[in-house]
N, C-alpha and C positions, 0 to 999 in steps of 0.2 A: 427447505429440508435438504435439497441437494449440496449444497453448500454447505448447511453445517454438518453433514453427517460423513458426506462424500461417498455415500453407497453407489453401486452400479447402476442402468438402468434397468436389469432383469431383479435387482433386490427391490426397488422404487416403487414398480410395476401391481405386483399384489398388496400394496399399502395402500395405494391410490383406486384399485379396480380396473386398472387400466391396462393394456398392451406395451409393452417395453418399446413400442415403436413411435407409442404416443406419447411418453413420459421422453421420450429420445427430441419430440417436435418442441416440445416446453420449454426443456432444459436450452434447444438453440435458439429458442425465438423470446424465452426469458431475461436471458443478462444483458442486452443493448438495452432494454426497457425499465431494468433497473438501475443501469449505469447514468451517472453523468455526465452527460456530453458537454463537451464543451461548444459555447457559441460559434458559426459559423464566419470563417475567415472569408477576406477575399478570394479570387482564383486566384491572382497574382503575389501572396503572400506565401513565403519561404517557410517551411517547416523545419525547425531546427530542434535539435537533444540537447537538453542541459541536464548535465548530472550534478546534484547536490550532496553532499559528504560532509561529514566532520570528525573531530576526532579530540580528545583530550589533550589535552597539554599539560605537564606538572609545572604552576607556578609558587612562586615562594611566596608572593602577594597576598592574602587572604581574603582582602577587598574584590579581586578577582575572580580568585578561583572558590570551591566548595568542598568540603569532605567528599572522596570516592573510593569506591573502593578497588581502583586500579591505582592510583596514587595517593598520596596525605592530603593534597591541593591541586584541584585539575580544575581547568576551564575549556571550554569547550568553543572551539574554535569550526566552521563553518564556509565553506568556501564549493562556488558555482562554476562549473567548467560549462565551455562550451565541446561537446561528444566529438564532433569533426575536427576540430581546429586545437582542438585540449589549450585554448587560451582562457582565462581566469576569467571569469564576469563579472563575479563577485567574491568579495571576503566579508563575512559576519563582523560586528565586535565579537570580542571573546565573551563567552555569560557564565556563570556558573549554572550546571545542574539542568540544565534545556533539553541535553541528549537521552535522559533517563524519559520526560516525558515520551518522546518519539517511540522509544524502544518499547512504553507500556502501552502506546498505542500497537505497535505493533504487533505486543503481544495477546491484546485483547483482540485483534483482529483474525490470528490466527486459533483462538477458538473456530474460527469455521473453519472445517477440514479440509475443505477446499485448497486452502492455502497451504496445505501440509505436503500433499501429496496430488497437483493439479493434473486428469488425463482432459483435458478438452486441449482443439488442435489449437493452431491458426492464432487470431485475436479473441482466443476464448477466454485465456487467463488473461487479457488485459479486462476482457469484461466481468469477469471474475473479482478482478479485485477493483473496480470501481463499483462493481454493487455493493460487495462487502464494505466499501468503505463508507458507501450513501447508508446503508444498515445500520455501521455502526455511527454515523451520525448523528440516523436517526433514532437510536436508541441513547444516545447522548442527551440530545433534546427532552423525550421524555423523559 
């Protein structure tokens, strides 16, 4: 409820019957429990940021590209940096119409208000949005 409503924990508090102190232990001992962790590295393995982006392109190709509604023929073009280094990891092929999917996921994720307007500190909004996104997974599967 805290996530999709994004209320305080003094609002939380009389909905629950509980202490805004104790809806305050939930809320931080909640989201590592819903998140998905990812499996355990070695010690001696290197923790590295890759940022992934894309962006349209206007092709004249048709076979390429797709109707959009920022050009007549765009494809969508996808390419993996590495954060430190800003060296290229990867480049996608170009796809038609792939970025729309991402954006509706995004945007169906941002029904939880959480994601709107996030106050938790720290690695709170990373836990934030990997529960939302095991949520709306799971609400995919059903």
């Amino acid at each position: 409820m805290y996530y999709r409503t994004n209320l305080t924990m003094r609002q939380l508090a009389p909905l629950f019957g509980c202490s805004p102190a104790t809806v305050c232990r939930v809320i931080q001992r909640l989201p590592p429990l819903l998140a998905i962790e990812p499996t355990t590295r070695p010690a001696d393995a290197v923790e590295r940021l890759w940022i992934v982006d894309g962006t349209l392109i206007p092709v004249r190709d048709r076979e390429v590209g797709a109707s959009s509604g920022n050009y007549r023929f765009s494809a969508n073009v996808h390419v993996t940096i590495d954060a430190d280094t800003k060296l290229v990891i990867a480049a996608a092929r170009p796809v038609p119409g792939v970025r729309a999917r991402v954006e509706h996921a995004f945007a169906r994720m941002k029904h939880y208000k959480i994601l709107r307007d996030c106050r938790q500190r720290g690695s709170g909004l990373h836990h934030a949005v990997q529960a939302i996104a095991h949520m709306h997974n799971l609400a995919l599967a059903a």
